[in-house]
C-alpha positions in Angstrom: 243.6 184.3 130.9 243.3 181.1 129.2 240.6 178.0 130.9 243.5 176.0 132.3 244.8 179.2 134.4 241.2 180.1 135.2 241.3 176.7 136.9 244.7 176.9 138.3 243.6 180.0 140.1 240.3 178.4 141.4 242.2 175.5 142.7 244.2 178.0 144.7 241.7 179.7 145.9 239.3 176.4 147.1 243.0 175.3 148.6 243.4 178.3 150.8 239.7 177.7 151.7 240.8 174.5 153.1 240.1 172.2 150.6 243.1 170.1 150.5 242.2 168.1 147.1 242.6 171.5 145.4 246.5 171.0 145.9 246.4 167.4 144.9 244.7 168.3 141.5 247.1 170.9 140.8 249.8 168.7 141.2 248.2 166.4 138.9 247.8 169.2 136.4 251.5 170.2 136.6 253.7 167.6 138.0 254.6 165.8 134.7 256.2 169.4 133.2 257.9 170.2 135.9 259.4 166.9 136.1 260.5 167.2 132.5 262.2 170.8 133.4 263.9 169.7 136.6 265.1 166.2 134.1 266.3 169.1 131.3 268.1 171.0 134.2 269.7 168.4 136.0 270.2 165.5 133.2 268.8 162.6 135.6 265.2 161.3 136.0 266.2 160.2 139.4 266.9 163.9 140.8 264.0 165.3 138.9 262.4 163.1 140.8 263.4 164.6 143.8 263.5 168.4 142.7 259.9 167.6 141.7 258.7 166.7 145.2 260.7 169.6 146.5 259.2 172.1 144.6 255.5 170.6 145.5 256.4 170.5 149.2 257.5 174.4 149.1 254.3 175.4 147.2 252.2 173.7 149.4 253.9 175.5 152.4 253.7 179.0 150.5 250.3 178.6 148.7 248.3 179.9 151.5 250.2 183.6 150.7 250.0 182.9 146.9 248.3 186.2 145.7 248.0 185.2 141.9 250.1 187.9 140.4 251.7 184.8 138.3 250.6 182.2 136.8 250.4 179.0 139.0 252.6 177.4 136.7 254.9 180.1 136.4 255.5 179.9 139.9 255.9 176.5 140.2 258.4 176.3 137.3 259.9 179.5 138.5 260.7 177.1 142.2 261.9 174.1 140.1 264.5 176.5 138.0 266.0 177.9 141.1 266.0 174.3 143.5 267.7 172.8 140.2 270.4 175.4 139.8 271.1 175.6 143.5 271.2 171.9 143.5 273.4 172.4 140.3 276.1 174.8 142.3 276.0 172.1 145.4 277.5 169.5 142.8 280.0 172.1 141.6 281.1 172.6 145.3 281.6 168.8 146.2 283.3 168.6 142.4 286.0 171.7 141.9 285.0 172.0 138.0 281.5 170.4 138.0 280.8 169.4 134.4 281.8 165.8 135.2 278.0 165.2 136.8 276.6 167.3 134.5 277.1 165.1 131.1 274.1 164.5 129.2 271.9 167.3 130.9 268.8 167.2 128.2 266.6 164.0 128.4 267.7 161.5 125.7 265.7 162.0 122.6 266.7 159.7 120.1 263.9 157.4 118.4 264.9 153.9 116.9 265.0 155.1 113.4 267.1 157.8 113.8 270.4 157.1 112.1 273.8 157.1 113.4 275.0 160.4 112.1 271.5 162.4 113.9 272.7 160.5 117.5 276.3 161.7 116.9 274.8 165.4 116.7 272.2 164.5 119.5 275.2 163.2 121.8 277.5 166.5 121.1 274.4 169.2 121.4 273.5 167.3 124.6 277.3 168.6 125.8 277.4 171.7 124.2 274.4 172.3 126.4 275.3 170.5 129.6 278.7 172.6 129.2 276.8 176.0 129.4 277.3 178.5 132.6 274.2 177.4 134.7 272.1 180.5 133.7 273.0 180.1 130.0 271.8 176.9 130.1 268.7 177.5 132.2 267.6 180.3 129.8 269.0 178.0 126.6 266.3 175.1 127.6 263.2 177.4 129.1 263.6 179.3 125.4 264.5 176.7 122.8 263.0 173.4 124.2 259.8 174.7 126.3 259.2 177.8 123.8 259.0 180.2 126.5 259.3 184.0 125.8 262.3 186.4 127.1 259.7 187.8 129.2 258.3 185.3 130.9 261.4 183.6 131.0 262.8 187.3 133.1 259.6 186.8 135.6 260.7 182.6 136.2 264.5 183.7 137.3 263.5 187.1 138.9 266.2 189.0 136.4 265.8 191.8 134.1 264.4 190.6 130.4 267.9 192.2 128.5 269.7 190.1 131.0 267.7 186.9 129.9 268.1 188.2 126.0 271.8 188.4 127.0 271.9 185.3 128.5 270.3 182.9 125.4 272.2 185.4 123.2 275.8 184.0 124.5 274.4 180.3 124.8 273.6 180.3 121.3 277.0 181.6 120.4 278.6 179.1 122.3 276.9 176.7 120.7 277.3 177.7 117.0 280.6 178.0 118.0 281.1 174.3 119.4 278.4 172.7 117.0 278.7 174.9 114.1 281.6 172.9 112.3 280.2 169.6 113.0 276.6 170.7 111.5 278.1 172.6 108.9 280.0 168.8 107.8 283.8 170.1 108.9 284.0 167.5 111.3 
């Protein structure tokens, strides 16, 4: 267990001691990465924003049964995936195919130097990806972007690890298959 989790956990415990700073620190600790998932997930800083405070407010509730069999941040990222693809299904109900609010799902990543053929690629990967099934894309981003493994990846969505493997298996064909002539210079 590496410093930073070592920490985590004390925080936890002093928190369910009563110390209420504990929780305040551990949001300071975490609250920039989660934000960055939920922004990944959902494609706007705005309800990130409000994922973010979401999943604080249920960890807070929850923490005093937290038992440490995860990682603290694990746990928290494991409540930001699901609040961002339940929020996710909610847009697809009040819009019948739901990929019109989901355009540009990955945080814009262009720099100014970049030239005009790297922001055409950036632009189409951006919906390739925001075109993915839900889970696809969930296990797409935690994998690629946030290097996490199958594994841990299995213990965030609460799903088998060949399920996961499955999962970033078809995004990635999907995506050779929409990006693939446009990298390869067919376009």
């Amino acid at each position: 267990m590496t410093e930073s989790h070592q920490d985590d956990h004390e925080l936890v415990r002093q928190f369910q001691a009563g110390n209420e700073r504990a929780f305040n620190d551990l949001v300071l600790r975490h609250r920039k990465r989660i934000h960055a998932v939920a922004t990944g997930l959902l494609g706007s800083a705005d309800d990130a924003e409000d994922v973010a405070q979401e999943v604080f407010l249920k960890a807070y509730s929850a923490l005093q049964e937290f038992r440490g069999d995860a990682q603290v941040y694990t746990w928290f990222y494991r409540i930001c995936v699901n609040l961002c693809l339940n929020r996710l299904r909610q847009r697809k109900v009040r819009s019948f195919f739901g990929l019109d609010d989901l355009k540009n799902t990955l945080p814009d990543t262009r720099q100014p130097d970049d030239d005009i053929e790297n922001l055409e690629l950036s632009a189409r990967a951006r919906r390739a990806i925001a075109e993915l099934p839900d889970k696809q894309r969930a296990v797409f981003i935690m994998r690629h972007f946030d290097g996490l493994p199958h594994a841990e990846i299995a213990r965030i969505m609460n799903r088998d690890e060949g399920t996961i493997k499955a999962n970033y298996f078809q995004a990635v064909r999907k995506l050779r298959a929409k990006l693939g002539p446009y990298v390869e210079g067919k376009d």
